[in-house]
C-alpha positions in Angstrom: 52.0 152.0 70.6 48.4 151.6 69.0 47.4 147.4 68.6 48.6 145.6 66.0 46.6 142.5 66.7 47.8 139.5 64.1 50.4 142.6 63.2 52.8 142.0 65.5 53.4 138.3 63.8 54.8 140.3 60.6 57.3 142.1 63.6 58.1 139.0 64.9 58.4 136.8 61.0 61.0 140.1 60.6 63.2 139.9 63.9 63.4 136.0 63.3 64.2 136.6 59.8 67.3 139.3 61.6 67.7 136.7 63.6 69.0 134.3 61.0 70.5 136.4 59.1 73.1 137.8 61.8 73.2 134.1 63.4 74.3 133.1 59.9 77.2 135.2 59.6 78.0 135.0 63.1 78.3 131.1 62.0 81.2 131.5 59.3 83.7 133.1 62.4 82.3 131.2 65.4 81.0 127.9 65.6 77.3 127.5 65.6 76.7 125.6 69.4 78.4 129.2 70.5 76.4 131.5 68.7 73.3 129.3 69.9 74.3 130.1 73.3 74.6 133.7 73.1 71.1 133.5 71.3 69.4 132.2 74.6 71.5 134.0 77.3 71.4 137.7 75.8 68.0 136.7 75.9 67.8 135.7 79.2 69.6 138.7 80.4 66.6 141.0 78.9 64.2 139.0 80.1 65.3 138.4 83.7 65.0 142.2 85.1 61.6 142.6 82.7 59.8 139.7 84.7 61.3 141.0 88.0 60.0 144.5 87.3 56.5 142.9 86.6 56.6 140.8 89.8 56.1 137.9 88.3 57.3 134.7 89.9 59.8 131.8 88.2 58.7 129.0 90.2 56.9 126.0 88.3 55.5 122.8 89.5 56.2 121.5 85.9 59.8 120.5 86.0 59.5 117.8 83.6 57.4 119.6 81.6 60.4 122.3 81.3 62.8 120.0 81.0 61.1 118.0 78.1 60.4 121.3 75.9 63.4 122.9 77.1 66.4 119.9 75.6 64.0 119.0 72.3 63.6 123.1 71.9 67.9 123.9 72.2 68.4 120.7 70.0 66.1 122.3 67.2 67.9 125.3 67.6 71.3 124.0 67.2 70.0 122.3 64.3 68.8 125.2 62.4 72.2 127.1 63.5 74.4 124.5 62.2 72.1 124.6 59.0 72.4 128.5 58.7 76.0 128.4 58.6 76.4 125.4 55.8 72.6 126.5 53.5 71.3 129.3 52.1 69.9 131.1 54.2 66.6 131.2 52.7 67.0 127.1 52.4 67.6 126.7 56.1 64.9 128.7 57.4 62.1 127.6 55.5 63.4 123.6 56.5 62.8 124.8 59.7 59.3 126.0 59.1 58.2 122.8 58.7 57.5 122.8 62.2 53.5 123.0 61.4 54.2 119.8 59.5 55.4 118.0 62.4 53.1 119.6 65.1 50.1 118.1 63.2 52.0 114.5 62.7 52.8 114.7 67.0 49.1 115.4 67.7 48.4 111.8 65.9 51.1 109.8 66.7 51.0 111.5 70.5 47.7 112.1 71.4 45.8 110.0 68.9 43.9 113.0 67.2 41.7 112.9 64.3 42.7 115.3 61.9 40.6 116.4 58.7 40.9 115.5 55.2 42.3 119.2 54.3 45.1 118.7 56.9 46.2 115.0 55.4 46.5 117.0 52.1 48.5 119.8 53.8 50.7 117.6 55.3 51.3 115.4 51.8 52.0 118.6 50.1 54.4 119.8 52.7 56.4 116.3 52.4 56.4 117.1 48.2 57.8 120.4 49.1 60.4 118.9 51.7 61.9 116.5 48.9 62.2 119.6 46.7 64.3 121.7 49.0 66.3 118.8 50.1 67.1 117.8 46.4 69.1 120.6 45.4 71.2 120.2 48.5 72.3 116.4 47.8 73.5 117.5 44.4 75.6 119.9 46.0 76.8 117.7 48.5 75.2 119.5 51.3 72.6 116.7 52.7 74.0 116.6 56.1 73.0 120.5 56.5 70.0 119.8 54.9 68.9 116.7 57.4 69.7 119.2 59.8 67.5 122.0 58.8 64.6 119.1 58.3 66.0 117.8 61.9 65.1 121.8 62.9 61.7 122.1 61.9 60.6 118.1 63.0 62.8 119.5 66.7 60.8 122.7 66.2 57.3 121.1 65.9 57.0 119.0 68.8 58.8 121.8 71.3 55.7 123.4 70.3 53.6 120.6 71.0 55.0 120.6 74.3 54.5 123.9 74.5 50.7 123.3 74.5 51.1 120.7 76.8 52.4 123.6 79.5 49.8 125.7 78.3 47.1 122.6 79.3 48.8 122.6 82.3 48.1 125.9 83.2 51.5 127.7 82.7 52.3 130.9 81.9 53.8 131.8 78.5 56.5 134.5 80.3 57.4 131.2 82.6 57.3 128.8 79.8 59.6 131.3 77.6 62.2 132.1 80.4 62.4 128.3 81.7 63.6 127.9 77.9 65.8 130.2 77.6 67.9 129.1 81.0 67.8 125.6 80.7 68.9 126.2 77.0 71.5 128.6 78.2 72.9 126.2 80.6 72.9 122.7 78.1 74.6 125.4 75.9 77.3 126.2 78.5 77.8 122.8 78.9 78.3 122.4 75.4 80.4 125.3 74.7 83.1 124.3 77.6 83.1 120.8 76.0 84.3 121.7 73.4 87.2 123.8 74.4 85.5 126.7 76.0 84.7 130.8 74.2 86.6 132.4 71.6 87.5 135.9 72.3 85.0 138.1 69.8 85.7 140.9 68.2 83.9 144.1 67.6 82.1 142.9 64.8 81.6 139.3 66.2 80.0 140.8 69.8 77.7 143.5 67.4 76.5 140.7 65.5 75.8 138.0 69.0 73.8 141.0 70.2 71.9 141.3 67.3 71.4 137.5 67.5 70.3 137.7 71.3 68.0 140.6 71.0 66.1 139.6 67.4 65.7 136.7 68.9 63.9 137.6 72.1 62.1 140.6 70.5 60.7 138.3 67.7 59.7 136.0 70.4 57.8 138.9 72.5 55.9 139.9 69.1 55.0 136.1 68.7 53.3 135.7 72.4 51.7 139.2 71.4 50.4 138.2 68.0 48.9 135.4 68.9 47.2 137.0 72.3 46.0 140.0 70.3 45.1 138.5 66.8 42.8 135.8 65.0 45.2 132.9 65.2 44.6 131.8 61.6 46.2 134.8 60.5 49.0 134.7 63.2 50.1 131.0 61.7 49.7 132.6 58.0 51.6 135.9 58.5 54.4 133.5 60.4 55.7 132.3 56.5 56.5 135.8 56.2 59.9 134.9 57.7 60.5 132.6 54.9 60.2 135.6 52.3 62.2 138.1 54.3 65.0 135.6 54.9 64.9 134.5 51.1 65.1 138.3 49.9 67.9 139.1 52.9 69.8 136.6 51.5 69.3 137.6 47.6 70.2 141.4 47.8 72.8 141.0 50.9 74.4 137.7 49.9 73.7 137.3 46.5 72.3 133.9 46.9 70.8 132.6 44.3 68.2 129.3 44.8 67.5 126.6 42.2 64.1 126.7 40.7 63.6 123.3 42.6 64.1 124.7 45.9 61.6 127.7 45.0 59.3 125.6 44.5 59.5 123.4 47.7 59.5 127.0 49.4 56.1 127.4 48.0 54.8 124.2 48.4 56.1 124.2 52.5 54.3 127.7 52.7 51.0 126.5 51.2 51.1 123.1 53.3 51.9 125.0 56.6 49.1 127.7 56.0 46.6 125.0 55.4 47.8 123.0 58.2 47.0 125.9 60.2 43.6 126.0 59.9 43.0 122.8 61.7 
C-alpha cells in the first residue's frame, strides 16, 4: 500500500468512529465494563502473534510507567463506554475529544510548562464549548453520562501525557500499546468477574465485540502510523474527523438528532483542540 503520510489519521478518526458506533450498541445488550474488555483483549489477541512474528521483545524497565498509563487509560475508556451507551453518540465522542484540552492543562499543572497566548485561548474556547454540550444533557436529565464523557476526555488527556512520558523514557510505541492493552484486559477481568462474571452472547452480540476489538486496534495502528509518517499538525487536525463521522453515523443510522447547543459546543471543542494542537 502506497504512503498515506497524515492520511492514515482520516483511517484511524474512521475505525474509532466504528469503534463507537458498534461499542454503542453493543452497550444497550451488555453492560459497558464487558464490552470495554472485549475492546482491549480482541486487541491483544491480534496484537500478540504480530509482535511475535516481528521479534520484538515485551520486557520493559518501566513498570510504573505502565502501570500509571495503563489504570488512568482503562478508566477513560470505561468512561467513554458508559457514556456511549447513555448519549448520543456524536455527544459522547466529541466529550471525549477533549483530551487535547486536558493534555495542555497536565503539561502546566505537571510539568510547569509555559504555554503561549494562542493556546490559553484554545483552551478557554474548548471550556465554552464543553458547557455547551454538557447543557443540553442536564435538561435531559442525562448529566451523570455527560460527567462521564467529560471524565473520558480529562482520563484520555493525561494517559496521553503519560504516554509521552514513556516515549521520554525511551519506550517503544508497539510496547507502550500492548502493555495497555493487557494490563487493561486484566483490570477488566477483574471487573467483569466482580460483577457477576460474562453473559453468554449471541450471534449478533459476538459480530458486534469483534467489530469493537478489531476497529479499535486497527484505528490505533493508523494512529502510531499517522503520526510517524505525517506533519503532526495535521495528524492532531485530521484526528476531529472522528467527531464528524460519529455525528453523521449516528444521524443516518440512528436518527439522532442534536440540539443546536450541542452543535455548537462540537464546533467550538473542534476549533479549541485544533488550535491547541499547534503548540
Amino acid at each position: 500500500m502506497s504512503r498515506l503520510g497524515s492520511g492514515w489519521m482520516v483511517v484511524a478518526a474512521l475505525c474509532f468512529a466504528l469503534m463507537s458506533l458498534f461499542a454503542a450498541q453493543g452497550s444497550s445488550t451488555l453492560p459497558a465494563f464487558e464490552v470495554l474488555f472485549y475492546r482491549t483483549f480482541i486487541g491483544l489477541l491480534v496484537l500478540l502473534p504480530l509482535m511475535w512474528r516481528r521479534g520484538e521483545s515485551l520486557r520493559s524497565p518501566h513498570w510504573g510507567a505502565h502501570a500509571r498509563r495503563s489504570l488512568i487509560g482503562y478508566l477513560s475508556m470505561a468512561m467513554l463506554f458508559y457514556a456511549l451507551s447513555r448519549l448520543p453518540l456524536a455527544a459522547a465522542v466529541t466529550l471525549n475529544y477533549t483530551s487535547s484540552l486536558s493534555f495542555a492543562l497536565c503539561c502546566v499543572l505537571l510539568r510547569r510548562e509555559r504555554l503561549p497566548p494562542a493556546v490559553w485561548f484554545a483552551l478557554s474556547l474548548g471550556f465554552v464549548g464543553i458547557a455547551c454540550m454538557l447543557r443540553p444533557t442536564f435538561d435531559a436529565g442525562q448529566w451523570f453520562a455527560g460527567l462521564m464523557g467529560l471524565g473520558s476526555g480529562l482520563g484520555a488527556g493525561l494517559a496521553l501525557f503519560h504516554v509521552r512520558e514513556l516515549g521520554e523514557l525511551g519506550e517503544r510505541p508497539s510496547v507502550t500499546v500492548f502493555w495497555l492493552f493487557f494490563l487493561s484486559s486484566l483490570f477488566g477481568l477483574l471487573v467483569v468477574l466482580f460483577n457477576g462474571g460474562f453473559h453468554v452472547l449471541n450471534g449478533m452480540q459476538l459480530a458486534q465485540m469483534l467489530a469493537v476489538g478489531l476497529m479499535g486496534l486497527a484505528g490505533q495502528l493508523a494512529m502510531t502510523r499517522a503520526y510517524k509518517e505525517g506533519r503532526k499538525f495535521v495528524v492532531s487536525s485530521l484526528a476531529y474527523l472522528t467527531v464528524a463521522f460519529s455525528a453523521l453515523m449516528g444521524l443516518f443510522l440512528h436518527q439522532q438528532q442534536l440540539p443546536l447547543l450541542s452543535w455548537l459546543g462540537m464546533t467550538l471543542i473542534i476549533g479549541s483542540g485544533i488550535l491547541a494542537a499547534r503548540r
